[in-house]
LUMDRENLUM-681655 format. One record per residue (C-alpha): y, x, z; residue number from 0. Coordinates in steps of 0.1 Angstrom, whole numbers, plus 5000, padded with zeros to 4 digits. Example, Ala and Ser with C-alpha at 12.3 -4.5 7.8 and 13.67 -1.06 7.14 Angstrom:
2
4955;5123;5078;0
4989;5137;5071;1
# end
This chain:
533
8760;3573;9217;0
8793;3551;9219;1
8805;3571;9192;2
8777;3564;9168;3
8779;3528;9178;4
8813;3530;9167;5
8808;3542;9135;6
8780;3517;9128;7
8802;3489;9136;8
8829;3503;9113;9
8805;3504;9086;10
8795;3469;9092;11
8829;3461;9092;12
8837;3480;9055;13
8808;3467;9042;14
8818;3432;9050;15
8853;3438;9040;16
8845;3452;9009;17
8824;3427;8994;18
8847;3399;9004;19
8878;3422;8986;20
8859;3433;8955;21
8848;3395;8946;22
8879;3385;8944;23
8900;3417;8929;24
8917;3415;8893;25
8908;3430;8864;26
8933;3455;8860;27
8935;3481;8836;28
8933;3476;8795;29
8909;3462;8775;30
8894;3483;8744;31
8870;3470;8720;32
8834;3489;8725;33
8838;3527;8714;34
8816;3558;8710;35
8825;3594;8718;36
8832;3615;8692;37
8801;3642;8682;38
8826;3668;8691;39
8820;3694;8668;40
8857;3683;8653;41
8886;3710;8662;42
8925;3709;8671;43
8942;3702;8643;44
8966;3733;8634;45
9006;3719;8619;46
9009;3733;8583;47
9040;3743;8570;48
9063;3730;8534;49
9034;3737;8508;50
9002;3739;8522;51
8990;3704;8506;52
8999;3676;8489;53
9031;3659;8502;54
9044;3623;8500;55
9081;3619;8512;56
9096;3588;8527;57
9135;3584;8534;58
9157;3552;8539;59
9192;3551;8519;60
9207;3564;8550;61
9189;3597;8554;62
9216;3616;8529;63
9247;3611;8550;64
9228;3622;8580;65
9215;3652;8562;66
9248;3659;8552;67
9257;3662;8585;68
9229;3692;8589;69
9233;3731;8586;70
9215;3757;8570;71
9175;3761;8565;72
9173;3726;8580;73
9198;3708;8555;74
9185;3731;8525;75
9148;3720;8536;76
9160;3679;8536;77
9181;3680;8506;78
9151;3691;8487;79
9125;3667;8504;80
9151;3637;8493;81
9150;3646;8456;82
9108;3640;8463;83
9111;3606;8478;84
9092;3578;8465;85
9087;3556;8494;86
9109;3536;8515;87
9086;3528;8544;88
9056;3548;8561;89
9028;3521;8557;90
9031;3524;8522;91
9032;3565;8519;92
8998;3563;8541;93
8983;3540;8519;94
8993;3560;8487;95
8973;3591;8502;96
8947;3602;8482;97
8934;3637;8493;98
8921;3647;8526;99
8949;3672;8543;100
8979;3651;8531;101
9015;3657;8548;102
9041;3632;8550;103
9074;3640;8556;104
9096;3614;8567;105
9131;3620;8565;106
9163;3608;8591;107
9170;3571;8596;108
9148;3537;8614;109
9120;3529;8602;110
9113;3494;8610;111
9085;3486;8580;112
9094;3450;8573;113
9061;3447;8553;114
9044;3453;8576;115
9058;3426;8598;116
9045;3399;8569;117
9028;3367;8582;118
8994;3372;8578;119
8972;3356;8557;120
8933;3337;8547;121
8912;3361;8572;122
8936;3379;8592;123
8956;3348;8602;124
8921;3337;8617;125
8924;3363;8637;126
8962;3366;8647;127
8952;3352;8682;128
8927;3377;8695;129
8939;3408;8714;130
8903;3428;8710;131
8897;3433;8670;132
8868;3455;8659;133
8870;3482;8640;134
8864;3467;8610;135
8888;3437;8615;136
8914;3463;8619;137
8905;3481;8588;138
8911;3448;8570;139
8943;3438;8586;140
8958;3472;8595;141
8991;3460;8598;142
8975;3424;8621;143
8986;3445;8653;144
8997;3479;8645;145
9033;3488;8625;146
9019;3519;8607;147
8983;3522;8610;148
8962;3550;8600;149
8922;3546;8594;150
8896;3573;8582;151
8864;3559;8584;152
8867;3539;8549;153
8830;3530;8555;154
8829;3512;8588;155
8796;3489;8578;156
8776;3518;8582;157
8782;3521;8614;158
8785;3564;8611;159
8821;3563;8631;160
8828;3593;8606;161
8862;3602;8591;162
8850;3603;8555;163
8885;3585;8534;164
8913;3608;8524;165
8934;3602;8554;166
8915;3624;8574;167
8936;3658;8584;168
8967;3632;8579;169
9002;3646;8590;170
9029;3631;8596;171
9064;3646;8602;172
9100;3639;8607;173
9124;3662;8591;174
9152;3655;8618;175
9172;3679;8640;176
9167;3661;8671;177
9131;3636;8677;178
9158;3608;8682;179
9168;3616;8643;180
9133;3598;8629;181
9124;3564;8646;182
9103;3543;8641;183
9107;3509;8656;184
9088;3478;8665;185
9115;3452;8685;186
9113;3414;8687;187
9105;3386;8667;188
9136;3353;8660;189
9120;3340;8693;190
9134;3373;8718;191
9091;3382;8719;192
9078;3414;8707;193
9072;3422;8670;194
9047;3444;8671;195
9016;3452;8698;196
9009;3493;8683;197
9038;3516;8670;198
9016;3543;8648;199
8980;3538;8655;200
8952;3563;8640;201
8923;3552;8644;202
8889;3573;8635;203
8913;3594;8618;204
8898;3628;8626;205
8928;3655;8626;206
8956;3632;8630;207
8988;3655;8638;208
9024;3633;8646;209
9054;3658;8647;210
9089;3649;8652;211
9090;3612;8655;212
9100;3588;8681;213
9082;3553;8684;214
9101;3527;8704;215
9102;3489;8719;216
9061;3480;8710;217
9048;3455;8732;218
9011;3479;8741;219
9015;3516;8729;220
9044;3535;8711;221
9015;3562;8698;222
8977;3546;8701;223
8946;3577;8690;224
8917;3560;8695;225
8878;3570;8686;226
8888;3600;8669;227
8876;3643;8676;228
8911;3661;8665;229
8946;3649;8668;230
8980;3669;8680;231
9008;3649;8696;232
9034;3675;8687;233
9074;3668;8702;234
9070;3630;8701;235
9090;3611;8720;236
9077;3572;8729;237
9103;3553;8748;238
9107;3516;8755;239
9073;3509;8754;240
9060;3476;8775;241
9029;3490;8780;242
9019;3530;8775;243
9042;3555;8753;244
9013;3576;8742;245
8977;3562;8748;246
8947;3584;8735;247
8910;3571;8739;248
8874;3580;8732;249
8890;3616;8718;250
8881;3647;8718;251
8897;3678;8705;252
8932;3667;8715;253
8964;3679;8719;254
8996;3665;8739;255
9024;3692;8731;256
9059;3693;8742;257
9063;3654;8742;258
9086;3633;8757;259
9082;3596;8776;260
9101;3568;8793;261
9103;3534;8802;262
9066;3525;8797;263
9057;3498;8820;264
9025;3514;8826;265
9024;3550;8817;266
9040;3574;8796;267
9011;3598;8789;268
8974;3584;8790;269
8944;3605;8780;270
8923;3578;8792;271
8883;3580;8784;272
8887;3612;8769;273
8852;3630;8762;274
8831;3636;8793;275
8822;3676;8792;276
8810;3680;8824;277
8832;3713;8829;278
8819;3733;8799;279
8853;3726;8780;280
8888;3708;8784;281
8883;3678;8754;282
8920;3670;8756;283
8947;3696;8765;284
8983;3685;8775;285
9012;3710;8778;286
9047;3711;8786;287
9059;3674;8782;288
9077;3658;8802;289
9069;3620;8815;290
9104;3600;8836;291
9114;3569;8846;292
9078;3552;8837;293
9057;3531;8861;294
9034;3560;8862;295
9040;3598;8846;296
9007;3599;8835;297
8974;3578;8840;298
8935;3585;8828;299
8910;3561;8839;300
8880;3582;8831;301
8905;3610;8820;302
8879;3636;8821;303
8879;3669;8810;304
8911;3669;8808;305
8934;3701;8814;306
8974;3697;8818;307
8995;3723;8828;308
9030;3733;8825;309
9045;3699;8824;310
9071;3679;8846;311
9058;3647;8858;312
9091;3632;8880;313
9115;3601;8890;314
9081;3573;8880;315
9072;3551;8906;316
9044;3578;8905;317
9039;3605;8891;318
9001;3610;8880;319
8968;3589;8887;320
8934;3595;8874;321
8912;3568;8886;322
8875;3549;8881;323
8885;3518;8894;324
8888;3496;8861;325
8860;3483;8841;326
8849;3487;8800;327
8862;3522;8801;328
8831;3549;8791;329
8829;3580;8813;330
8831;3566;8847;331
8835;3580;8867;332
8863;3601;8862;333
8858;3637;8863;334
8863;3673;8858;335
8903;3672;8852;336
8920;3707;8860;337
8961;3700;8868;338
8975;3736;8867;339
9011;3749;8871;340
9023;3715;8867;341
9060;3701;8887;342
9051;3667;8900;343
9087;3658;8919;344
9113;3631;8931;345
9086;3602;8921;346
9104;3573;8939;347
9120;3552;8913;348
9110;3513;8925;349
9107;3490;8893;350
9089;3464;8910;351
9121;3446;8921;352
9121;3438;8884;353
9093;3413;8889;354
9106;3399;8919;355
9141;3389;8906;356
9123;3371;8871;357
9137;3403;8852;358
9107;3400;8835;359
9097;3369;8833;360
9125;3370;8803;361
9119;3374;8770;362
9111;3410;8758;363
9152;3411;8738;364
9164;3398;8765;365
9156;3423;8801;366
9173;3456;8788;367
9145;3479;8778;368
9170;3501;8764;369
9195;3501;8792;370
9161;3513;8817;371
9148;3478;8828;372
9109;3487;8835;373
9084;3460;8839;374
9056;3474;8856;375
9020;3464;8852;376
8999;3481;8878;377
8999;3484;8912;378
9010;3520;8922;379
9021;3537;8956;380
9059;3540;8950;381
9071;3573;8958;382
9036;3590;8952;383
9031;3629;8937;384
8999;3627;8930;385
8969;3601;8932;386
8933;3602;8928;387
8920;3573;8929;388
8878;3581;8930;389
8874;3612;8907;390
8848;3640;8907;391
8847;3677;8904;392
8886;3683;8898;393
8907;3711;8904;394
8944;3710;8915;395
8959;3746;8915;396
8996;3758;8918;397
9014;3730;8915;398
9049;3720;8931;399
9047;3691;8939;400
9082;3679;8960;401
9109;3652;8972;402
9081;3624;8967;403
9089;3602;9000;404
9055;3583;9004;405
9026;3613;8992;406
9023;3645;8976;407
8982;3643;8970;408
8967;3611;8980;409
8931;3606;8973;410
8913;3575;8982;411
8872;3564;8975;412
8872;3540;8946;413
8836;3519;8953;414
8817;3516;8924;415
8819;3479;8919;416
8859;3479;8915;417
8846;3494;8879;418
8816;3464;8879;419
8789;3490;8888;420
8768;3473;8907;421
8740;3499;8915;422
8738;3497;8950;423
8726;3538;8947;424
8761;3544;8930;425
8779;3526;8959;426
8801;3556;8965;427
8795;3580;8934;428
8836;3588;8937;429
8856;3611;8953;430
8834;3642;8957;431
8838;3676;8949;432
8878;3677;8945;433
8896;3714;8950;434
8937;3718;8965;435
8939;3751;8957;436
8974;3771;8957;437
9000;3746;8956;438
9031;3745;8968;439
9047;3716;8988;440
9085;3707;8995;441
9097;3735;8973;442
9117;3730;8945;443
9119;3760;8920;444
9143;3784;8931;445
9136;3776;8966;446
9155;3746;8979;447
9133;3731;9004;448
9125;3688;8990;449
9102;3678;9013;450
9074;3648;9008;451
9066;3627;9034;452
9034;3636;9040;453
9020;3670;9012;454
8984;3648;9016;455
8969;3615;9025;456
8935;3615;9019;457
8908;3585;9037;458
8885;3614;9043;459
8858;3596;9021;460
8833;3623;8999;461
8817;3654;9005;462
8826;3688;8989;463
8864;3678;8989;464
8885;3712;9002;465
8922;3724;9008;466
8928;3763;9006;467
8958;3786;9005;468
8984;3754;8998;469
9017;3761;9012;470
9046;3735;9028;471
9081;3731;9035;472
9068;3719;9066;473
9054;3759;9079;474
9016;3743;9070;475
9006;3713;9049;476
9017;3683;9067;477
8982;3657;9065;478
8967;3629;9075;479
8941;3640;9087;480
8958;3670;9102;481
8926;3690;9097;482
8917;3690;9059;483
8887;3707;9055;484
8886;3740;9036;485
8866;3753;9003;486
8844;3775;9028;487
8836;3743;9047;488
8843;3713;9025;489
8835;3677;9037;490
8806;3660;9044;491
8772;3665;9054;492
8760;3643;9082;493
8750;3606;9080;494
8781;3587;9085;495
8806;3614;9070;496
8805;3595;9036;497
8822;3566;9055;498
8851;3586;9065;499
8879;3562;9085;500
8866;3528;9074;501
8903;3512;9076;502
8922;3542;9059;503
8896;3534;9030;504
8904;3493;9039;505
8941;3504;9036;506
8945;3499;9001;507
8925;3471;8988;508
8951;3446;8996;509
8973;3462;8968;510
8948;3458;8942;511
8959;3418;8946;512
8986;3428;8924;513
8997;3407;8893;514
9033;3398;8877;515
9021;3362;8891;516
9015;3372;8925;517
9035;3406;8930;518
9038;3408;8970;519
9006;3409;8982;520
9000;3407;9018;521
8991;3436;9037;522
9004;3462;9007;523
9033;3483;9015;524
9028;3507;8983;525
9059;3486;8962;526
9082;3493;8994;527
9105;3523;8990;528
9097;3550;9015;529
9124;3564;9038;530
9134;3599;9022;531
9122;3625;9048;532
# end
């Protein structure tokens, strides 16, 4: 009887807490402008090789002594592209297309497209002050926010969403030996601010495929897909990037492949709002990149359906969340993920001391983006594997996840209003159904024991959630709790189970009080470095 008293006072007391927190949390997260999901009956786009199409080629009048400095097939392949160029800058190649399954082939050198950096003008200087454009303010100022800017649906008052114009199936390659050998650059205005908000942005641009090319220094996203069923990210590398390196959203039919990011303030890969399948198929498939030294490897609110595997997610603050805490994102909650085969490891790099000594409070030129200065913009658990922040029906399976000094997996219940749901029967609609199935903690490959600090941290909050057949560095999983329930008998099930410990699930609000303005919240330990175990 005491104990039942006891659990009714702790929910009195969550309940309580929870509405005094969640009235006065910040909005984090990004704002988008009002999308639709694809219909999904697009496909992965598939690279075509020198001669299947129509071609444009684009080269700067330094691309022939770095050629020159090329061997073989590679400088044979170059030399002939050069003696096709007709355009000095990207923006205008994309503009020249004409016919549906177009390649560009951009050749070595910087890319910085000073038209596109042109005051605007009559309409779009009206509009040079708003963040959130629709889509068919961006159609009509292209280059308003975005250096090279790709749309397909040439009819947007129709309000079909199709790819119908001739930049559909678009690709767009660098010629280069090394990704570092094509870049394309946004950097600062006179005044030290950023020139630029989008590196290369497609946008409704069904069968998008970027090859080769790095995108650098934009104030939002090096690589921005948004509202679009088909696009391959194909070795890319985004770097420098204030906000996200490469940000995909409202997609389906997707394709990260053997990427490369760092130095995004927020996160270097983000599937976010990716097309909610419900577990009959993966709409977004990301393989064997590799995400360092960002704020966060990899984030998805509402990344659903998505399925990553073989890549290396290590030395972030943190190395993966998935989450349905922010608001304006479609397909909340988050859901059906699979992370397979993946090394999450050594995820204990601290940033945040660059807001607390003004780092970045200085202009963009001025805090050393190139030299590693990271200005991050969420709040994340520093030295975190894993995190789940309220996500449904996903499966973690033989991973290695090691040396992360706070977590390996931490899940924690995200309620629904954090997301402005304010159904009182969707309350706590997160954080069921999640499978830890086969992974390996502490381990590195080859065997050298790097333990975490704890393999798991969960607030025991949702029913169906299970641990089976993980192994530790430890002899068994080190947890809290020190019991995790397994897929024979997963959690929940009687009354009060769905509260599980009121003040683990209290433990983390604090943190969302996080802004660049007020960057040591009280009660938050999650931007403290964790003693290495």
């Amino acid at each position: 009887m005491g104990s039942q008293r006891g659990r009714r006072a702790g929910l009195g007391a969550l309940l309580v807490c929870l509405t005094l927190v969640l009235t006065a949390l910040p909005a984090f997260g990004h704002a988008e402008r009002p999308v639709r999901f694809p219909a999904g009956d697009g496909k992965v786009p598939v690279h075509r090789a020198l001669g299947a199409g129509p071609r444009l080629v684009v080269c700067k009048p330094g691309s022939a002594t770095i050629i020159k400095k090329y061997r073989g097939a590679l400088r044979r392949l170059n030399e002939r592209l050069l003696k096709e160029c007709a355009y000095g800058h990207v923006q205008a190649a994309v503009n020249a297309v004409r016919k549906r399954g177009t390649t560009i082939y951009v050749l070595p050198g910087t890319y910085r497209e000073e038209p596109s950096r042109a005051a605007p003008t009559g309409p779009c200087a009206e509009l040079a002050g708003r963040h959130l454009l629709s889509y068919a303010q961006q159609y009509a100022c292209p280059n308003l926010q975005n250096l090279i800017a790709v749309f397909g649906d040439v009819t947007p008052g129709n309000d079909d969403y199709r790819c119908d114009g001739p930049r559909c199936d678009l690709q767009l390659e660098g010629t280069g030996q090394k990704t570092t050998d094509v870049v394309i650059e946004g950097g600062f205005k006179a005044d030290g601010t950023w020139a630029k908000l989008n590196g290369v942005r497609a946008d409704r641009a069904d069968g998008f495929y970027l090859r080769n090319i790095t995108t650098q220094l934009f104030e939002f996203n090096g690589v921005y897909v948004i509202e679009q069923d088909g696009f391959v990210i194909d070795r890319a590398l985004a770097r420098w990037n204030e906000e996200y390196g490469f940000l995909t959203f409202a997609t389906d039919h997707g394709l990260y492949t053997d990427c490369e990011a760092y130095g995004s303030g927020d996160a270097g890969l983000y599937p976010g709002s990716a097309s909610p399948l419900n577990g009959r198929r993966h709409s977004v498939e990301i393989r064997r990149c590799d995400s360092h030294h960002n704020a966060l490897g990899y984030s998805g609110t509402a990344g659903d359906s998505v399925l990553a595997h073989g890549n290396r997610f290590h030395h972030n603050s943190a190395g993966v969340s998935m989450d349905s805490a922010f608001p304006g994102h479609p397909g909340l909650p988050q859901n059906h993920a699979t992370f397979r085969d993946n090394l999450i490891y050594s995820n204990n790099v601290n940033y945040y001391g660059n807001i607390w000594d003004g780092t970045c409070k200085k202009p963009p030129r001025d805090r050393g983006h190139e030299r590693g200065v990271v200005c991050p913009a969420p709040p994340v658990p520093v030295g975190t594997g894993l995190l789940l922040g309220g996500g449904n029906d996903n499966t973690y399976e033989r991973n290695r996840l090691y040396d992360n000094w706070r977590h390996g997996f931490k899940q924690i219940w995200v309620p629904a209003p954090l997301r402005g749901e304010n159904d009182p029967a969707k309350f706590r609609d997160t954080s069921h159904r999640n499978r830890y199935v086969g992974n390996v903690f502490g381990v590195a490959p080859g065997g050298r024991k790097a333990p975490n600090g704890q393999d798991v941290w969960w607030d025991e909050q949702g029913e169906g959630n299970c641990w089976q057949a993980n192994v530790s560095s430890y002899g068994r999983v080190r947890s809290d709790p020190p019991h995790l329930p397994t897929c024979a008998k997963p959690s929940g099930g009687s009354l009060f189970s769905w509260l599980g410990q009121p003040f683990k699930v209290l433990s983390g609000l604090p943190c969302s009080q996080y802004g660049r303005d007020a960057p040591r919240p009280v009660g938050c330990d999650w931007f403290d470095t964790p003693r290495r175990p």
